[in-house]
C-alpha positions in Angstrom: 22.8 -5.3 53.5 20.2 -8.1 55.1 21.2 -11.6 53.9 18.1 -13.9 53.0 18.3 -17.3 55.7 16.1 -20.2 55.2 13.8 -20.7 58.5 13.2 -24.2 59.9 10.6 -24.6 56.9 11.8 -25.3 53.1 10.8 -22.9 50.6 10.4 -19.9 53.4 12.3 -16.8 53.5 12.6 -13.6 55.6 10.1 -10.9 54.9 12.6 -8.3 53.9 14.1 -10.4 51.5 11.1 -11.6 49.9 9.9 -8.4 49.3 13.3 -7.2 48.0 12.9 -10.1 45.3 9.4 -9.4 44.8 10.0 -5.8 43.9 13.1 -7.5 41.4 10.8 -9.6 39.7 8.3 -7.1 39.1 10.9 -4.8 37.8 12.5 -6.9 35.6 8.7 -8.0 34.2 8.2 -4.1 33.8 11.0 -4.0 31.9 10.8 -7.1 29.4 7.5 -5.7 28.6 8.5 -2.4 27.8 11.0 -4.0 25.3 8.5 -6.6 24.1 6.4 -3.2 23.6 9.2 -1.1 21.8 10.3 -4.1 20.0 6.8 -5.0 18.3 5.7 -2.0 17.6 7.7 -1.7 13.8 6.6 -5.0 13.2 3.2 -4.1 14.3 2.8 -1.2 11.8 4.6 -3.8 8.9 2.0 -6.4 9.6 -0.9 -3.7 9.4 0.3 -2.8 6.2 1.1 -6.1 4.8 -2.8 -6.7 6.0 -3.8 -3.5 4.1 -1.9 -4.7 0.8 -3.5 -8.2 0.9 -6.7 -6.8 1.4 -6.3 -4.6 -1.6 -5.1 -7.7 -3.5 -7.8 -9.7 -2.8 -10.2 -7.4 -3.6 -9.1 -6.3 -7.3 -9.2 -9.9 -7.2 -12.5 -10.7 -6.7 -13.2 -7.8 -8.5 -11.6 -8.7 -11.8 -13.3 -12.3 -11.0 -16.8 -10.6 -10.9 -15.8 -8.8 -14.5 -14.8 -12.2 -15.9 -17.9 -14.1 -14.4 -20.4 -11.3 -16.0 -18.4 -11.3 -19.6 -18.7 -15.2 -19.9 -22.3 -15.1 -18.2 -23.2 -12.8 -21.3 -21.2 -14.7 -23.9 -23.1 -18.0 -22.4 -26.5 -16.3 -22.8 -25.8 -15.3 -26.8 -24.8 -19.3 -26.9 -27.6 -20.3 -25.7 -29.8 -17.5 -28.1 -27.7 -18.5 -31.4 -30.0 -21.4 -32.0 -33.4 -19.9 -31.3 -32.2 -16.7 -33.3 -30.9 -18.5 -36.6 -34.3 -20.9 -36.6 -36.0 -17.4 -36.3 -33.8 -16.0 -39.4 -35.0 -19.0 -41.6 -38.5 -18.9 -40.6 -38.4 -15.0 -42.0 -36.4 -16.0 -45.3 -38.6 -19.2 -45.6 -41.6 -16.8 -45.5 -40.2 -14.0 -47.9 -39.0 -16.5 -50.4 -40.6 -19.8 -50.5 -39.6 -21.2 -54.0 -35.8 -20.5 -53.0 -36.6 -21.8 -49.8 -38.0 -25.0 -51.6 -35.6 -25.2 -54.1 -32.4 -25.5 -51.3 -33.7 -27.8 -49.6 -34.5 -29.9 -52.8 -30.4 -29.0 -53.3 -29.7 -30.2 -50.0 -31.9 -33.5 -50.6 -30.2 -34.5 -53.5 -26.8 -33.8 -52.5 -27.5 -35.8 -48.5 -28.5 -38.3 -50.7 -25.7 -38.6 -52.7 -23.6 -38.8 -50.0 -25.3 -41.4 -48.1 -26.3 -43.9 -51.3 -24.4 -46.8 -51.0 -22.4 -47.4 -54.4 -23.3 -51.6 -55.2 
């Protein structure tokens, strides 16, 4: 067994000895890793999976989103047609019956007025 002495400089040692601590450390290193390896591994394949189910999430979410967005997109369109439809609806029962046509809005005259006469 070769003990390790310190030359006349600090910080050198003998040749034999450095090597035999060279070949240490790198065995040691060899080592740690493959534990680091065998260790993360299982947590390697959970992660991958907990990736997977996240993605999966996020996309029936976005999906459901994009079902919700086109439902209220058409709902927002009939909303916008009510209007032009119902003054469509009159014009047609204004032209197939003008004297009922005329005689509602006579009612509808009479009855605003009413309602908005002041009573001195």
């Amino acid at each position: 067994m070769e003990k390790s002495t310190a030359s006349a400089y600090p910080g050198s040692v003998t040749s034999s000895s450095e090597s035999a601590l060279m070949r240490g450390v790198d065995q040691a290193g060899n080592t740690l890793h493959h534990t680091i390896d065998k260790v993360a591994e299982p947590a390697r394949n959970t992660v991958e999976r907990a990736a997977s189910a996240a993605h999966n999430t996020v996309d029936k979410l976005a999906s459901g989103a994009n079902s919700v967005a086109g439902k209220f997109s058409d709902q927002a369109h009939r909303l916008s047609d009510a209007p032009l439809q119902a003054v469509d609806h009159s014009k047609a029962y204004i032209k197939d019956h003008p004297l009922q046509a005329v005689g509602f809005a006579v009612l509808a005259g009479f009855v605003l007025g009413r309602l908005t006469a002041s009573r001195y």
